[in-house]
C-alpha positions in Angstrom: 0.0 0.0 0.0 1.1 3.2 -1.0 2.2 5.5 2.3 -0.1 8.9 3.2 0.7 11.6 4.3 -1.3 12.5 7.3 -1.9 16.1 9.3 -4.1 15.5 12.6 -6.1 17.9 14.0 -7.5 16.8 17.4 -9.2 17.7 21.0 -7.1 15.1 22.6 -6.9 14.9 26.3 -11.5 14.2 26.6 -12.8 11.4 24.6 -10.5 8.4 24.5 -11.6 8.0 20.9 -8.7 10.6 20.0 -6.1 9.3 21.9 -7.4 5.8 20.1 -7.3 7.3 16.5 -3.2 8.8 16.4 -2.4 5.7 18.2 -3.9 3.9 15.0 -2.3 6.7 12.7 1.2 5.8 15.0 1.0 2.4 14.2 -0.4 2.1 10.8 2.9 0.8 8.2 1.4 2.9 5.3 0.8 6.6 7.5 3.2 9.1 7.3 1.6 11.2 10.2 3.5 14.9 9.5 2.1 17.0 12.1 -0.6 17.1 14.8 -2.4 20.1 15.9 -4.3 21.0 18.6 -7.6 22.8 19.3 -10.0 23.5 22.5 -9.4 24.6 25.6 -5.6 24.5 27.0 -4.3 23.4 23.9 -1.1 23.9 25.3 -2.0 20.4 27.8 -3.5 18.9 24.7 -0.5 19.2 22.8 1.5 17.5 25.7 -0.6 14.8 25.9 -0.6 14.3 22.0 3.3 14.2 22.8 3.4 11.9 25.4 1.6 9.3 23.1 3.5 9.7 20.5 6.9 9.2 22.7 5.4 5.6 24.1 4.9 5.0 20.8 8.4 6.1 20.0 8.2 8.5 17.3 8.8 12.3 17.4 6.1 14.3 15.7 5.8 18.0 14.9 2.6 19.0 17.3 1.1 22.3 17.3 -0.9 23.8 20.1 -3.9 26.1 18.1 -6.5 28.0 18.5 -7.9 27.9 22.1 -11.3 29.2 21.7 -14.1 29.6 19.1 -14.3 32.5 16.3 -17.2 34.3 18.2 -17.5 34.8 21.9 -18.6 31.6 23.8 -18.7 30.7 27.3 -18.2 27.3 26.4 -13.9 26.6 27.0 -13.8 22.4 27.4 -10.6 21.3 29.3 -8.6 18.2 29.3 -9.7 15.7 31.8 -6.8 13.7 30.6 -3.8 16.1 31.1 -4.0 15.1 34.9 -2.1 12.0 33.9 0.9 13.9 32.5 3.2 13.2 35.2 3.1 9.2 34.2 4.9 10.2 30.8 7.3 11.7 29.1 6.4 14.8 27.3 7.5 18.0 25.9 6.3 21.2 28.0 7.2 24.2 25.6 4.0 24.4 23.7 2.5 27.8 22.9 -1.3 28.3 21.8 -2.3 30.0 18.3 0.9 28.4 16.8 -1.0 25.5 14.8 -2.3 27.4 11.9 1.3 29.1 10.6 3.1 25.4 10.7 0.0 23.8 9.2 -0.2 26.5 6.4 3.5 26.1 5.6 3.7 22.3 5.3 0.6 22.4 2.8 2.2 25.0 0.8 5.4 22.3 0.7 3.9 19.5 0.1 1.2 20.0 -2.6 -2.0 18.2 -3.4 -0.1 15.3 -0.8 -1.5 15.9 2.6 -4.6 14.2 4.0 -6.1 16.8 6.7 -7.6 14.3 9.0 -10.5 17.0 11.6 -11.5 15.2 14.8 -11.7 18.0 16.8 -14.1 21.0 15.9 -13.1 22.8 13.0 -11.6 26.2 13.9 -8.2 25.9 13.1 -9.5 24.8 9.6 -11.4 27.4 9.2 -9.0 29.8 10.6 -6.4 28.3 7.8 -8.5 28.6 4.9 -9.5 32.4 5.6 -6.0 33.0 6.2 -4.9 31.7 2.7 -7.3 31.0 0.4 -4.9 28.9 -1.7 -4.5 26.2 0.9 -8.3 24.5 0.0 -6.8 23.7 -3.6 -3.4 22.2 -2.3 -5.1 19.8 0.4 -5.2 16.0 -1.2 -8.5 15.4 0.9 -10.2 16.0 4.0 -11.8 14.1 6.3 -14.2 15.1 9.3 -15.9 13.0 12.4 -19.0 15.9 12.7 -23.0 15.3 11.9 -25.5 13.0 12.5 -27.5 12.6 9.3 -30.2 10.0 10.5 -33.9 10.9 11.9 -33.5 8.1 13.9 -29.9 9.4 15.6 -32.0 12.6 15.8 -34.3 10.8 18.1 -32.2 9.4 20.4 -29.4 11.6 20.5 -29.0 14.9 23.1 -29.1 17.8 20.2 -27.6 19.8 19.3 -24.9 19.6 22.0 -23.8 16.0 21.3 -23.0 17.0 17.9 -20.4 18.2 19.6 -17.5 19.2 16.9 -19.6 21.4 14.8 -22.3 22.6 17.8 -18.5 23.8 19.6 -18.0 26.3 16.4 -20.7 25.9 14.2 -19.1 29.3 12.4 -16.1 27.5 11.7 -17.9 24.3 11.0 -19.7 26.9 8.2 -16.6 28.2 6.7 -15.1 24.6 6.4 -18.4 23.8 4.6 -18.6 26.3 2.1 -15.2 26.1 1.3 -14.1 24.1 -2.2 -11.6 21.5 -1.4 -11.2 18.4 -3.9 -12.2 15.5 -1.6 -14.7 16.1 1.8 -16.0 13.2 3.6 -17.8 13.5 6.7 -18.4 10.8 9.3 -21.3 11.6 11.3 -22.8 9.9 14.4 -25.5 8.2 12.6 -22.0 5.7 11.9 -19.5 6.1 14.3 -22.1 5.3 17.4 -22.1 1.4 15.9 -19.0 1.3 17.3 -19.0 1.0 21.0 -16.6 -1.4 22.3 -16.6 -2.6 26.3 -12.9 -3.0 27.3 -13.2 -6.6 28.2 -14.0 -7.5 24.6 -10.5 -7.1 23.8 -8.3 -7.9 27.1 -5.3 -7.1 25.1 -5.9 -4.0 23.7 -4.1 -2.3 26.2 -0.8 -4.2 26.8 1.4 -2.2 24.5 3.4 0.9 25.7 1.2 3.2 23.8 -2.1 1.5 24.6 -1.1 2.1 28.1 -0.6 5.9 27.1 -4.0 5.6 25.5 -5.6 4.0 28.4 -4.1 6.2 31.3 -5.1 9.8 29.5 -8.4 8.2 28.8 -8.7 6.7 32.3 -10.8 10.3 33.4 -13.2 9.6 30.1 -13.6 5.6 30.8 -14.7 6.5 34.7 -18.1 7.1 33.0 -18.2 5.9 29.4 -17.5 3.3 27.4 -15.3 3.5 24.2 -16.9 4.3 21.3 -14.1 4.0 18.4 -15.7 7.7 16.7 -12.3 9.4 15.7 -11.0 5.8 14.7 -13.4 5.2 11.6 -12.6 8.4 10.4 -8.7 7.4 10.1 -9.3 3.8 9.1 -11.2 5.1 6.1 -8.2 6.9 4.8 -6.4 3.7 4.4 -9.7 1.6 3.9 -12.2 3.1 2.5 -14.3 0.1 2.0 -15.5 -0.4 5.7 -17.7 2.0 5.0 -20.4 3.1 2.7 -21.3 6.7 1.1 -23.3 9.1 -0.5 -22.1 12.6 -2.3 -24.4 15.3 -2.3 -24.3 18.8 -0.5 -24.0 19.7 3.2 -25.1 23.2 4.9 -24.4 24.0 8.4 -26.7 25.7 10.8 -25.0 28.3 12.6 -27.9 31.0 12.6 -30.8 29.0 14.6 -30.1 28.6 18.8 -31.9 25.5 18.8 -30.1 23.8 16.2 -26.7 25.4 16.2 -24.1 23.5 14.0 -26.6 20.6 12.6 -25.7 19.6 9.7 -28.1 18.6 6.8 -27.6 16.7 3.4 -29.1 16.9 0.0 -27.9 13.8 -1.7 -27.4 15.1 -5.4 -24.6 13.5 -8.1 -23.5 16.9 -8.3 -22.8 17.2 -4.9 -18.7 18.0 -3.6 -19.4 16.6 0.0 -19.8 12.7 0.5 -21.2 11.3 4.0 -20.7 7.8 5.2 -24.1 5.9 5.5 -23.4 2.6 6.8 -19.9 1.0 8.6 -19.0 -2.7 8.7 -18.4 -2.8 12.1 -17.1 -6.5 12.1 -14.3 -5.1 9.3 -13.7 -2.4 11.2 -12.4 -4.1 14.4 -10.6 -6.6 13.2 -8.5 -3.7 10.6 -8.0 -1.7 13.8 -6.6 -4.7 16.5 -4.9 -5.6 12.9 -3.4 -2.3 13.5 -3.1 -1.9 17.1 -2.1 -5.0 18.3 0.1 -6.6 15.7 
């Protein structure tokens, strides 16, 4: 298989499902994972734990700590949970916020139509890149996104609009990102990624290597309450396997004008259409390509 290039832009330090999905990118043979950037709240301790993972996996990344808050005023500033467990690793400590968006622009601009932007956090560093240099859409290979729901019944049963979390968080960046033109978009949206919860026992081994361990103990916070559900994963697994998962291309618009339904995001399915959605995941495929992965 031929190797990617791969920029991550993650939340790390909540969800386990990040800390999940760069192991995955760590491990995979055929990822060439160039950067990681970081948005939310503290992005500095996001970046560190980002780090920290990446040295128990033994690898030294570039990792960028971003943009810190949303585009407009919010009171909402998520923090962390997982940055508590930073004195159990090794990890770098001279991160600075707002620095994510210069580095990222800069390795796009040197390496051309190669880079796969990989969004698993919400979407203001993107958006924050693309105003800054209009170019950079064009010179991206592809892009894919963990946001949406795109199902009545996930509608239904889901908290909304909050636990559409990565575009409710900035739905104005979510909106730019959007209505932007880049060559390949595909979203995975909740109506997929929720198939994929995963009680730890189903897998005793999954954290016995050094950077499962990583994984596990800046997730520990997250697992107190919740189960794993392997959201950020799918997203990266596509990149390299496409298959476990099935699509539609059509048009998405993002709701950042209505209170009630801030961020949702809708789809017209239409040939024409520059966006494509995944509508259905293998989820047998997908666990066994991820411990394939993982626990080789």
């Amino acid at each position: 298989m031929t190797s990617k290039k791969v920029w991550l832009d993650t939340d790390i330090g909540g969800d386990i499902d990040d800390a999940l999905c760069l192991a995955y990118l760590l491990r995979h043979p055929s990822c060439e994972l160039i950067g990681v950037t970081t948005v939310g709240g503290e992005v500095e301790k996001r970046a560190m734990v980002a780090d920290a993972i990446c040295k128990a996996a033994g690898k030294s990344i570039p990792i960028y700590a971003g943009t810190d808050k949303q585009l407009l005023p919010s009171g909402m500033y998520p923090t962390p949970d997982g940055a508590v467990k930073l004195s159990n690793w090794e990890h770098e400590t001279s991160f600075q916020k707002y620095q994510a968006v210069d580095f990222m622009r800069k390795t796009i601009h040197e390496n051309p139509y190669e880079i796969s932007l990989l969004a698993i956090g919400h979407l203001t560093n993107i958006a924050l890149l693309f105003l800054i240099d209009p170019e950079i859409p064009k010179l991206i290979k592809e892009l894919y996104i963990m946001s949406g729901v795109f199902s009545e019944e996930s509608e239904n049963r889901l908290d909304l609009p909050e636990a559409n979390w990565n575009s409710w968080l900035d739905p104005h960046a979510c909106a730019i990102v959007y209505n932007t033109n880049v060559p390949i978009i595909k979203t995975f949206g909740l109506n997929v990624t929720t198939k994929l919860m995963l009680n730890r026992h189903e897998k005793d081994d999954l954290f016995s290597s050094d950077i499962m361990r990583a994984v596990e103990d800046f997730g520990s916070p997250w697992l107190e309450n919740n189960d794993m559900t392997f959201h950020d994963p799918l997203v990266a697994a596509c990149l390299f396997e496409p298959q476990l998962c099935e699509y539609q291309r059509g048009f998405i618009d993002v709701d950042f004008k209505t209170e009630q339904r801030l961020g949702m995001m809708s789809f017209r399915e239409s040939d024409a259409g520059s966006h494509q959605i995944a509508t259905a995941v293998n989820r047998n495929h997908f666990f066994e390509h991820y411990f394939s992965v993982i626990c080789k």
